[in-house]
C-alpha positions, 0 to 999 in steps of 0.5 A: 565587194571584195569575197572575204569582207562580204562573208564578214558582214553577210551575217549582219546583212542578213539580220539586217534583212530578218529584221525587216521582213518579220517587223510587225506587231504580233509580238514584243520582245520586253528587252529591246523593244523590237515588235515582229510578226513572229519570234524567230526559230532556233535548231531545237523549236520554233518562236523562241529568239528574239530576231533584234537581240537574240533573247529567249522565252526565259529571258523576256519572262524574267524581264517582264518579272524584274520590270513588274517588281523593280526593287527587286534590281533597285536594292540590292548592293551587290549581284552576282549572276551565274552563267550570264546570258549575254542579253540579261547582261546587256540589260543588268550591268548598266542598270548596276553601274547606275546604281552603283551595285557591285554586278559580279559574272560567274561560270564554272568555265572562266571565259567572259566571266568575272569569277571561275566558281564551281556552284556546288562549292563556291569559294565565297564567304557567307552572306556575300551578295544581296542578290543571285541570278541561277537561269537554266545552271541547276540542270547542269550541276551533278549535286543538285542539292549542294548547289541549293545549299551553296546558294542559300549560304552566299545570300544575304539576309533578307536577300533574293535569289532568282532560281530557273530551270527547263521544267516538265511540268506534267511530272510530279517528281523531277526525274534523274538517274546517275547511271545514264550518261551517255549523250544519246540517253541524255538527251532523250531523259533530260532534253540535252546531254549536258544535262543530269536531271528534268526538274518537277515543279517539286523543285520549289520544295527541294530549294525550300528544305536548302533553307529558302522561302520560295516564291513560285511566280508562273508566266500567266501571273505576269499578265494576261496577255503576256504569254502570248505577247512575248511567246512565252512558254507555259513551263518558264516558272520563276522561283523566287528564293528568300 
């Protein structure tokens, strides 16, 4: 085989490999059905992707709380989804196009998106989507305040929004210092550079004084073997914002 086609496909040969060695049935992953020995490790933890499509604690967790509340994605007319990880993407948009609900992608950097939207002043009207999908975007955002309020305005009525955070929940207040900025410092106060801020579980209130009725939804109210099962993380707390 010629050198350069098999440093094209030596990644794939190697998934190929990884999904064949770790098959087993220690652990399930909710979005493609694939069943290990164990979740893969990523650089920064051990066990958190999916070996078959890459998902992570955040993503099964969400699965797992779309698929026990299925109104939730059946209702809606319109979604938008900020920062869209590829495998909630993968699963959201089909299920979109079968309904006929407008599915809408959105990041402050325009690349693989639909709309360039910065959260703190969304150009959008009032009331403009049923529901709104915000996985780990808050932490990134230096007004975290304006964004909750964004969020709130461009929901329906009687629509949702799906708000989660990287989350320390040995913490009474979510911690943040605009004076620390260097990356180093970042990563030690808030667990990466990009980030501005830890949030507490007082994240619930912060987006009920925005003007949301908050749903607090933990990874052990999903089941009681689904922790364990899709290996997810005591802190991926889902809040549910109506």
């Amino acid at each position: 085989m010629p050198v350069p086609l098999r440093r094209r496909l030596a990644p794939a040969l190697r998934r190929r490999v990884d999904l064949v060695r770790h098959r087993g049935s220690a652990v399930g992953c909710p979005l493609c059905g694939g069943r290990f020995d164990r979740f893969k490790d990523a650089w920064n933890r051990p066990g958190p992707l999916c070996w078959r499509c890459g998902a992570h604690e955040r993503h099964r967790a969400q699965w797992l709380f779309f698929t026990a509340r299925p109104d939730l994605l059946r209702t809606p007319r319109s979604i938008l989804h900020f920062a869209p990880e590829w495998t909630m993407r993968e699963r959201i948009a089909p299920l979109a196009a079968a309904r006929g609900t407008r599915y809408v992608t959105a990041d402050l950097h325009p690349a693989g998106v639909d709309l360039r939207l910065d959260l703190m002043a969304l150009d959008l009207p009032d009331a403009a989507f049923d529901a709104v999908l915000c996985s780990h975007v808050l932490e990134h955002v230096p007004d975290g305040a304006a964004a909750m309020r964004e969020l709130r305005r461009v929901t329906t009525p009687g629509g949702w929004c799906l708000v989660m955070v990287p989350l320390d929940v040995t913490r009474a207040a979510t911690y943040e210092d605009p004076s620390i900025v260097t990356p180093e410092a970042r990563r030690e106060a808030f667990l990466q550079d990009d980030h501005v801020r830890l949030y507490a579980p007082d994240i619930a209130g912060r987006l009920a004084d925005a003007g949301f009725a908050v749903e607090t939804i933990r990874p052990e109210d999903l089941g009681p073997h689904v922790v364990q099962r899709a290996g997810l993380l005591p802190a991926d707390w889902i809040f549910l914002r109506r």
